[in-house]
C-alpha positions in Angstrom: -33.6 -19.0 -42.6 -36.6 -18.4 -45.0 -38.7 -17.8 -42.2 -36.3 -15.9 -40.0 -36.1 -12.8 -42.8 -39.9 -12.8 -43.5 -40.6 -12.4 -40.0 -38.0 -9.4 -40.0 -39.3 -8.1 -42.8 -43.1 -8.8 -43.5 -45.9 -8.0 -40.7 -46.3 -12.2 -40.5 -47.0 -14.3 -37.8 -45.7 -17.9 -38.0 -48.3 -20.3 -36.3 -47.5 -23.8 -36.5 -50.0 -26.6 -37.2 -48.6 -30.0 -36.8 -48.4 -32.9 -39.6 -48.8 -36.8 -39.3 -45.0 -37.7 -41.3 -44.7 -41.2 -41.3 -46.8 -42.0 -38.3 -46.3 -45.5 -38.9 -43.0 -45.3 -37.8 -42.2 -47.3 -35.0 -39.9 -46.0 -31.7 -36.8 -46.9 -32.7 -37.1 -45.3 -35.8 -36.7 -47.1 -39.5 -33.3 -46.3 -41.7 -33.8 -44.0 -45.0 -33.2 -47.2 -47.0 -36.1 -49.0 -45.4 -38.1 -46.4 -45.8 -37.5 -46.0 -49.4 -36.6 -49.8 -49.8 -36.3 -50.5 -53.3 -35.0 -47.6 -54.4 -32.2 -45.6 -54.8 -31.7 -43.2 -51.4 -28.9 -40.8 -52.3 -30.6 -39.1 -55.4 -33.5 -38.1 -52.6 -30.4 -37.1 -49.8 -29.0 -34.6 -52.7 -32.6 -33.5 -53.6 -33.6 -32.9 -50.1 -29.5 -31.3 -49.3 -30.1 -28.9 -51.8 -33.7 -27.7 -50.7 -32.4 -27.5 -47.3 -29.2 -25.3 -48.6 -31.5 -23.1 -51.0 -33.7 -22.5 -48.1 -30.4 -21.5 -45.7 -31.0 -24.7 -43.6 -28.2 -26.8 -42.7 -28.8 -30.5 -43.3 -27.0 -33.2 -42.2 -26.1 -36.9 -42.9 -29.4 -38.5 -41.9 -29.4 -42.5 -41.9 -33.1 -43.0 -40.6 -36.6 -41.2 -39.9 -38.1 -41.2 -36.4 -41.5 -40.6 -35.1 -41.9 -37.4 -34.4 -45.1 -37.6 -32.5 -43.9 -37.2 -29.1 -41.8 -34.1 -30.7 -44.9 -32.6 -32.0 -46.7 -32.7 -28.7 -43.5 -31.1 -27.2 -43.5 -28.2 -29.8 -47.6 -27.3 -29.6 -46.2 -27.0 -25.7 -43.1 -24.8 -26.3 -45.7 -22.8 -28.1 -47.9 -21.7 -25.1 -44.1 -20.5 -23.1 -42.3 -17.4 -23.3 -39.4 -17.9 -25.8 -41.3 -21.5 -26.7 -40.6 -20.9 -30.9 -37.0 -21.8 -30.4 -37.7 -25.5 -29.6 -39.1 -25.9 -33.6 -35.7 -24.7 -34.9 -34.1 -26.8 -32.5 -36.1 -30.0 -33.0 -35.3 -29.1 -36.8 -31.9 -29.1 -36.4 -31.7 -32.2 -33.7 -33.6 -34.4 -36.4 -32.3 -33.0 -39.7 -28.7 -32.3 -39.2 -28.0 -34.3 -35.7 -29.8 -37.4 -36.7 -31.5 -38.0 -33.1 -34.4 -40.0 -32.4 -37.6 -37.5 -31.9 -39.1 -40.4 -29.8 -36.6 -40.8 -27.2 -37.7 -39.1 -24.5 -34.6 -38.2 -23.0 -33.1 -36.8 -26.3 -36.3 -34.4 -26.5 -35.8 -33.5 -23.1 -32.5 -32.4 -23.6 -33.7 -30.1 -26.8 -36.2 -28.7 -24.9 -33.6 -27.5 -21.6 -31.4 -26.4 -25.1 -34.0 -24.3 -26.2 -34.2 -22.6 -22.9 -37.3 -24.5 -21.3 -37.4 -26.0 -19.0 -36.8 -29.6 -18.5 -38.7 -30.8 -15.9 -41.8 -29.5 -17.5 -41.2 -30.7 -20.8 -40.4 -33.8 -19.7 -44.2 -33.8 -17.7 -45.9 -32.8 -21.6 -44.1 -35.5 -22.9 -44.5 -38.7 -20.4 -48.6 -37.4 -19.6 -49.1 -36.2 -23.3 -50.9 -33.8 -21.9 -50.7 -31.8 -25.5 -51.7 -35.2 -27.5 -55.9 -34.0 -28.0 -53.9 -30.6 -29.5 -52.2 -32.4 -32.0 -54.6 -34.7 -32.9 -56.5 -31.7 -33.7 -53.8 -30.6 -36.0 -53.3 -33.5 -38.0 -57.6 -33.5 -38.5 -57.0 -29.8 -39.9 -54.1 -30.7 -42.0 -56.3 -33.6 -43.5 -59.4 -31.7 -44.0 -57.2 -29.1 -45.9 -55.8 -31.7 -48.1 -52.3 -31.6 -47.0 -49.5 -33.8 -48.2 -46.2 -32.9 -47.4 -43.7 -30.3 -45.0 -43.4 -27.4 -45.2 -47.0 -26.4 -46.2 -47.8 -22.3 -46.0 -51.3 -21.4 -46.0 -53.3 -18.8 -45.8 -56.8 -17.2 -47.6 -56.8 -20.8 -48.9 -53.7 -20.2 -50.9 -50.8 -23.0 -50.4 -46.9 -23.1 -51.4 -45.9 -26.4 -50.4 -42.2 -27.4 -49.8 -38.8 -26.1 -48.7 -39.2 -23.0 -51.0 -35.9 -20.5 -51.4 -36.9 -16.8 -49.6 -37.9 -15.6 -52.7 -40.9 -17.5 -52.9 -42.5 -17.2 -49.7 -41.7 -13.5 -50.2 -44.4 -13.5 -53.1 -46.5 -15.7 -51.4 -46.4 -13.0 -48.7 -46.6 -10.1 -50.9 -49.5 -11.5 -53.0 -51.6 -12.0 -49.7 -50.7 -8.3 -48.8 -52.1 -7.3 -51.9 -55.3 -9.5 -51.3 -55.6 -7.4 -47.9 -55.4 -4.4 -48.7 -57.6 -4.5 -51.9 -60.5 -6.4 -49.2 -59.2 -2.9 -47.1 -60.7 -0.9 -50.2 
């Protein structure tokens, strides 16, 4: 992964900031070709497929979107525990390539205990939304800096927005190393 090889080679720090994707989208989810009614879906599928592969991601046979709130609130959580960062690849891979609903409780639960966290506690975030003021805070910062889509990297108020191959985010990352060491001199 993009982010994976940065990290091992770049002095970054990955902090996510969540992203209000379809909020609209109601609990049992809504199938790609409702969300996209009236045209054609498998253009998009191949579009997004090939992103996802030029980025290293796996991607699977997705037949609807979910609200990912509740998942959100789950991953701002993981955040504040020990080995939390693994629920984001795992919630990636349980939406994108497994094709599970984000707002089922007990599917979120079980990606949680998968990431190594425990269950019991994730399961308390989730059903007392005891991260929900943390998000919403998120999704004001992502609308005050004018963002419109996933995967957005920012930083010195510079943006690259989108699965973007390594190669990218490596000059993103280099060009902000540059813009730090010459505010060094």
């Amino acid at each position: 992964m993009s982010i994976e090889k940065l990290k091992a080679n770049y002095p970054v720090k990955i902090r996510w900031i969540h992203f209000p994707l379809h909020p609209e989208t109601p609990i049992e989810g809504k199938s790609l070709a409702e969300l996209f009614a009236g045209r054609d879906i498998e253009p998009i599928k191949q579009r997004l497929k090939g992103l996802m592969a030029e980025a290293g991601l796996p991607y699977g046979e997705r037949t609807h979107t979910y609200n990912s709130r509740l998942a959100q609130e789950l991953g701002k959580w993981a955040d504040t525990q020990e080995g939390g960062e693994a629920i984001h690849d795992a919630l990636y891979k349980a939406y994108f390539v497994d094709n599970i609903n984000l707002s089922d409780v007990e599917q979120l639960v079980a990606v949680a205990e998968q990431a190594g966290l425990d269950g019991v506690a994730a399961r308390e975030v989730i059903e007392t939304r005891s991260f929900k003021n943390a998000v919403d805070a998120d999704w004001q910062r992502a609308r005050e800096m004018g963002i419109t889509g996933v995967p957005t990297f920012y930083q010195n108020d510079l943006v690259v927005v989108g699965c973007q191959p390594y190669e990218t985010l490596e000059r993103f990352v280099k060009h902000l190393l540059e813009l730090k060491q010459k505010q060094a001199q």
